[in-house]
N, C-alpha and C positions, 0 to 999 in steps of 0.2 A: 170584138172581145166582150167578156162578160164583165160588168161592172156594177157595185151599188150606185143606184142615185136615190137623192132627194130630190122632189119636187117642190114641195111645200113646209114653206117656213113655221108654219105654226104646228101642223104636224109633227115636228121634231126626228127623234128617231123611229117612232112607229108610223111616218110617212116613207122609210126606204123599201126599196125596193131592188131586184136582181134584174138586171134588163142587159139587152145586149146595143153597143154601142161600138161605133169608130176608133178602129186604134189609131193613139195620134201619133203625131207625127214630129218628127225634130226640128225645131229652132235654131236659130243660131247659139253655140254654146252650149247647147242641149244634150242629153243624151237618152236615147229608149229605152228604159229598165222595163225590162220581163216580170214580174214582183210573183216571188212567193210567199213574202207574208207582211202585214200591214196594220201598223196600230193606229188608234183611235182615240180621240178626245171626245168627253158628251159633249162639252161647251162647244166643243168646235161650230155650233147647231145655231149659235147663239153670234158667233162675229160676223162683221161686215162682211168681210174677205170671203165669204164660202156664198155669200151670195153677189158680189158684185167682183169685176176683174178691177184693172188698177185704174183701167180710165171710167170709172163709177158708171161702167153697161151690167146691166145686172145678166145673174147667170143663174138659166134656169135646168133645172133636174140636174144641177150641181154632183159632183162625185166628193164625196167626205173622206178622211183619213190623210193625215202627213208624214207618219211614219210609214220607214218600208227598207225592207231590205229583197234583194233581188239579182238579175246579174244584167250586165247592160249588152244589152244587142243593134245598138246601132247609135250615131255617132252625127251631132251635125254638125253645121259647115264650121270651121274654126274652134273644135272642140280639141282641147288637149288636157293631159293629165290621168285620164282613165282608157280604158282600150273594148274591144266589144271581146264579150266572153267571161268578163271580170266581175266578180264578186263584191257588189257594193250595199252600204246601207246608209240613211242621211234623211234628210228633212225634204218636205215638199214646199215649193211657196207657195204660202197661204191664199193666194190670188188665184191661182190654176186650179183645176180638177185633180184631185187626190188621187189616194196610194187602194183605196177599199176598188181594186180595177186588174185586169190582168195584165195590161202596158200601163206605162205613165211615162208624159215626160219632163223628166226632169232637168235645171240648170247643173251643170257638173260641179261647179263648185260647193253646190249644196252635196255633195257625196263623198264617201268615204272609203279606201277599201275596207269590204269585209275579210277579216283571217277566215280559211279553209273551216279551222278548228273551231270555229262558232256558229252555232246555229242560225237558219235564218227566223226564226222563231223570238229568239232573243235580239239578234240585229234588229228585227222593228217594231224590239219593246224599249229601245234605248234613246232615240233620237229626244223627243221633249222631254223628259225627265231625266235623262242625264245633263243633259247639252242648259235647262232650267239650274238642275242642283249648282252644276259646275259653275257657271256665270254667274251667277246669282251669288258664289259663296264668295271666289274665290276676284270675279273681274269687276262686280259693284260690290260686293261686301266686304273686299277685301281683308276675309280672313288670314288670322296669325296663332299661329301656336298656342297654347294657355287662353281662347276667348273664349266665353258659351254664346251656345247655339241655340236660340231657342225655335224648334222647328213645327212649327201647326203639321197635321194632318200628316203626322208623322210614320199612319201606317202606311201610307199610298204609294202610288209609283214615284211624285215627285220626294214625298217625307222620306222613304225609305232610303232614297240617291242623295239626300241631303245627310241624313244619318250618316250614313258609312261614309262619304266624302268627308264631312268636318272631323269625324273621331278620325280619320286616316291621317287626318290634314294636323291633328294634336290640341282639336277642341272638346272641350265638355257639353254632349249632346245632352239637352230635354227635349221629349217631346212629348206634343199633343194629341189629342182626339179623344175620341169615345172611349167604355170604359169597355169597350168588347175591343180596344186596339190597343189595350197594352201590352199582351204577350208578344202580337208581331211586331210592336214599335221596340221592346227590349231584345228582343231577337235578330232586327238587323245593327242592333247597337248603342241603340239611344241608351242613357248612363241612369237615365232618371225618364218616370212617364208623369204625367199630369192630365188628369180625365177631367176637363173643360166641363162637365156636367156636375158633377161632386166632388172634386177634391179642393182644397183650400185656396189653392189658388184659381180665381174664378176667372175666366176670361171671356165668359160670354155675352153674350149683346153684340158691341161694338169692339171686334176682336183688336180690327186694326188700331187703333186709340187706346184699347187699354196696353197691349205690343208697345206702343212707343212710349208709354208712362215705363217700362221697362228698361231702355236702354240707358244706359250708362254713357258715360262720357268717352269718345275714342270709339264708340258700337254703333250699329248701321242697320236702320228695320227697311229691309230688302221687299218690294212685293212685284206680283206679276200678275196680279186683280185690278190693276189700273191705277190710278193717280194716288198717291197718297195723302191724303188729307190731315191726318194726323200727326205731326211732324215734333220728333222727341224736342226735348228741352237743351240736351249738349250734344246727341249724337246727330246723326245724319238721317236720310229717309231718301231710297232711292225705289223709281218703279222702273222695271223694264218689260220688253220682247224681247221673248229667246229667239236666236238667228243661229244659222247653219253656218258651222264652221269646223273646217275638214280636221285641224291640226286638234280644236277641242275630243269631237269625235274620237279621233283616236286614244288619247290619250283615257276614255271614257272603257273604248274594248280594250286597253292595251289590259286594265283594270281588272276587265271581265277575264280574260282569257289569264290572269295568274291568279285569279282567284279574291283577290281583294275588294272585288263588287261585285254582287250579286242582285240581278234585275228582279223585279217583281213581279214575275206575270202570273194572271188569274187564269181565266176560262181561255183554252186555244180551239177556236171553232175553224171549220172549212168555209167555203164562199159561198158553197148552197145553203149551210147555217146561217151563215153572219145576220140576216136580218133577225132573227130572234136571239141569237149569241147580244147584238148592241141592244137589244131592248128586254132587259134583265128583269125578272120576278123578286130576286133578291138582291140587296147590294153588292157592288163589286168587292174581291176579295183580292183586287191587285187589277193589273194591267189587262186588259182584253185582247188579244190578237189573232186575228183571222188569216188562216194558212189558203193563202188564195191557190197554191198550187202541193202537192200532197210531197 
């Protein structure tokens, strides 16, 4: 099969490359998804996990990307829940060789069905940025009706899925960023913007610390940049990893498919693009995803 890999770690994304490699092959539990299209994290370049497996053997010319949507074609030993032929989309674990590949295999429980009705384009622009919004808001931030939301990086794939989940959910969205993101941060929702370079209220430096001078009493500074140091004076302060979880997932497309979320994808490149589609001359303008099959 055809697949990006990295080699080298310091090289980042202008180390990939298109090579041809071994389709793998099913585990226990596993299943073979065929992938036609595949999203991407930069940082992904940057974790443990993309160069070392679980028992810390490092892993070299690594394949990158966790998101994917696809259809599974085969099925291993004691796998149940999904069928071959089926339409799925979901998270890859972070320890195995990614979605940027024409096979991958995946554990099933990390999978979801995909509806007929949605693109596979969209299926693997959703998994960390919905699956991040959602848990992040609703399983550690335990949002409620009437709280604000104050969302960094509000035009992004994760800002924009946090937007429209909290206003759905009956919260008062801010959001952040540059001052070239506030048409798209007001556009998926956000109620109010705030340009972290010039507007009054300043947040830069030490984003996270000045965030928890923020929180109120009963409010919860969520992050997924790692430990939080900062820790409000009455509210809470929780960090996570996003983890794959089928029932989340759905509820995530049931969203997409009536219309009440809308994903954010940027540049949709082919497989023979992807190495210059991941290694952008301009900043991104939303999610990137590579349509590994037409």
């Amino acid at each position: 099969m055809r697949a990006i890999v990295v080699s080298d770690r310091a090289a980042g994304t202008a180390g990939m490359a298109l090579v041809d490699r071994p389709e793998p092959s099913a585990a226990i539990n596993d299943v073979i998804v065929r992938i036609h299209a595949s999203g991407f994290v930069p940082t992904e370049l940057e974790w443990p996990s993309t160069w070392a497996d679980r028992t810390g053997r490092e892993k070299t010319a690594s394949i990158p990307g966790h998101e994917l949507a696809g259809v599974v074609t085969s099925l291993g030993y004691g796998t149940t829940g999904l069928s071959v032929g089926q339409r799925v989309f979901g998270l890859a674990d972070w320890h195995r060789d990614g979605t940027l590949a024409e096979y991958a295999a995946i554990e099933a429980r990390n999978l979801a069905p995909l509806p007929g009705d949605v693109d596979f384009a969209v299926g693997a622009s959703l998994p960390i940025s919905g699956l991040t919004a959602w848990q992040g808001l609703f399983q550690h931030g335990r949002l409620q009706a009437g709280q604000t939301v104050l969302a960094h990086g509000a035009a992004g794939a994760v800002g924009t899925m946090v937007t429209q989940l909290a206003r759905e959910a009956g919260a008062y969205v801010i959001g952040t960023g540059r001052a070239a993101d506030r048409e798209k941060a007001l556009d998926f929702g956000a109620h109010e913007f705030v340009d972290l370079e010039n507007d009054a209220l300043v947040l830069g430096g030490d984003v996270q610390k000045r965030s928890a001078a923020l929180v109120k009493a009963g409010g919860t500074l969520v992050s997924v940049v790692g430990p939080v140091e900062a820790r409000p004076v009455e509210g809470l302060a929780v960090d996570f990893v996003v983890e794959a979880d089928r029932a989340d997932l759905g509820e995530i497309v049931q969203r997409v498919r009536s219309g009440r979320l809308r994903p954010n994808i940027g540049d949709v490149s082919t497989l023979d693009d992807a190495v210059a589609a991941l290694n952008p001359t301009e900043r991104r303008k939303g999610k990137t995803i590579i349509r590994v099959r037409p």
